[in-house]
C-alpha positions as CSV (number, residue, x, y, z in Angstrom):
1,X,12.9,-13.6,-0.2
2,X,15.9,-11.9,-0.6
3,X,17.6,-11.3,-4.3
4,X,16.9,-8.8,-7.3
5,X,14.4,-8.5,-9.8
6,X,16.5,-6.8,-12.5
7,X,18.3,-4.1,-11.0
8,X,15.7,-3.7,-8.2
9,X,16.8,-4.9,-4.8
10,X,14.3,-7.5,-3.3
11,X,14.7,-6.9,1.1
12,X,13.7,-9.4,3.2
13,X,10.0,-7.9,5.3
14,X,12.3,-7.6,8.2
15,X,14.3,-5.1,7.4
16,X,11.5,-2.9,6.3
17,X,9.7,-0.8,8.8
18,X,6.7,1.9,8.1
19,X,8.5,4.1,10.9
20,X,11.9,3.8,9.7
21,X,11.0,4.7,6.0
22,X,11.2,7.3,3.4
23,X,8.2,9.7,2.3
24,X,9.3,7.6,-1.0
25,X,9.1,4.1,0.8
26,X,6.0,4.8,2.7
27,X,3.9,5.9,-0.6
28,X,5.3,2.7,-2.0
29,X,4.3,0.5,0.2
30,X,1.1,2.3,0.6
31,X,0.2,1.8,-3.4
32,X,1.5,-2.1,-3.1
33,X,-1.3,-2.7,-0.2
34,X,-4.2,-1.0,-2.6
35,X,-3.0,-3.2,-5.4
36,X,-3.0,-6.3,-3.0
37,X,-6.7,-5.2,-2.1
38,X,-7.6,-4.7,-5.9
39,X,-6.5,-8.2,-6.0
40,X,-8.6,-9.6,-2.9
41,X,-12.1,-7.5,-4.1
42,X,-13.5,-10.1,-6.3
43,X,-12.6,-13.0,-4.0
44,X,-14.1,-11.1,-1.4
45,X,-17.4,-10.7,-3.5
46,X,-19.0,-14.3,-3.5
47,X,-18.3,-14.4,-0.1
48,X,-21.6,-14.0,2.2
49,X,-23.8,-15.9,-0.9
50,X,-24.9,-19.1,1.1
51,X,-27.8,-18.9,3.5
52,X,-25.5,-20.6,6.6
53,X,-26.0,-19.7,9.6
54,X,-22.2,-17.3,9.4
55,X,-23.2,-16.5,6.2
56,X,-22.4,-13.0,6.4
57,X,-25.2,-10.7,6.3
58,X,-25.5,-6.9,5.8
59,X,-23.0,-5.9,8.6
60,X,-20.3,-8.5,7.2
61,X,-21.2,-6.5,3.6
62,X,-20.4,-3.2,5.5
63,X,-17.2,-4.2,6.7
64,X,-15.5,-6.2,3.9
65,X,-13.7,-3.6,3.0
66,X,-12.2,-2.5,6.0
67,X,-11.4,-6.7,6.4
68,X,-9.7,-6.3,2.7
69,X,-7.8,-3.4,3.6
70,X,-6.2,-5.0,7.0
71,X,-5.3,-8.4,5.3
72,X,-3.9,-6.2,2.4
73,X,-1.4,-4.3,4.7
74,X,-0.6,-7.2,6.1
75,X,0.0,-8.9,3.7
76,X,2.8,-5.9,2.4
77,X,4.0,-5.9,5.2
78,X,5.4,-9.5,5.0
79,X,6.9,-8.8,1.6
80,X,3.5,-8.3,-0.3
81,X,4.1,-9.3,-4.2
82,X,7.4,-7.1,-4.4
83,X,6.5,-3.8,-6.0
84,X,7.7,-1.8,-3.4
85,X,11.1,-1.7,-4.0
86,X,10.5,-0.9,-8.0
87,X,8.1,1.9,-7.2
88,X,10.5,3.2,-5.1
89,X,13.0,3.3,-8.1
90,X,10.8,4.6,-10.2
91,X,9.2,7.4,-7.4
92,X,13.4,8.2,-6.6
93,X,13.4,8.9,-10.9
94,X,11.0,10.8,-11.1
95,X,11.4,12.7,-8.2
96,X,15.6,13.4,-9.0
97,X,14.0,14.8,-12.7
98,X,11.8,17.3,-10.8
99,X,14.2,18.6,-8.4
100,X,13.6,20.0,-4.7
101,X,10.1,20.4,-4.0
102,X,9.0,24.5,-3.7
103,X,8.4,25.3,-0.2
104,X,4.8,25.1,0.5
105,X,3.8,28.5,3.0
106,X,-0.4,28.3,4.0
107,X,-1.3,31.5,3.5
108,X,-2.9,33.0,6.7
109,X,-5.8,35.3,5.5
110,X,-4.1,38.2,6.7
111,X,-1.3,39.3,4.1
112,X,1.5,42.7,5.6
């Protein structure tokens, strides 16, 4: 799944890693798994309807979204639908028209 979508790189899954990436990369892969569990949500909601015996139930209710959330990662992190790489592009623009970030200093309570 390698190639370019315009002038956005497409990588193959392997040679992207959450510990190896970018603040950049990581928010972007972060914002393509909860769009890939936008996606899942309403396939996830008729699920648990039949009265069968695995039917689901009120603690299966409880944790669908945590079940949505894992197979969404997941799912990114085996190439996911390829927005990573043009929210990166578009993260890297925005962030080279802002400039440096200020320095960010927690203030103490107890000013000299």
């Amino acid at each position: 799944m390698s190639g370019t979508i315009g002038s956005v790189p497409i990588l193959p899954p392997a040679t992207r890693t959450i510990a190896a990436a970018s603040k950049t990369d990581a928010t972007a892969q972060k914002f393509e798994a909860m769009a890939i569990a936008q996606f899942l949500k309403p396939i996830f909601q008729t699920m648990g309807k039949a009265d069968a015996p695995f039917g689901g139930g009120t603690v299966a209710r409880q944790f669908q979204p945590f079940l949505i959330d894992a197979i969404a990662k997941s799912m990114e992190a085996r190439g996911g639908l390829g927005l990573t790489p043009m929210i990166e592009t578009t993260l890297a623009g925005e962030q080279a028209k802002q400039g440096p970030a200020p320095a960010f200093r927690m203030s103490t309570g107890v000013e000299k």
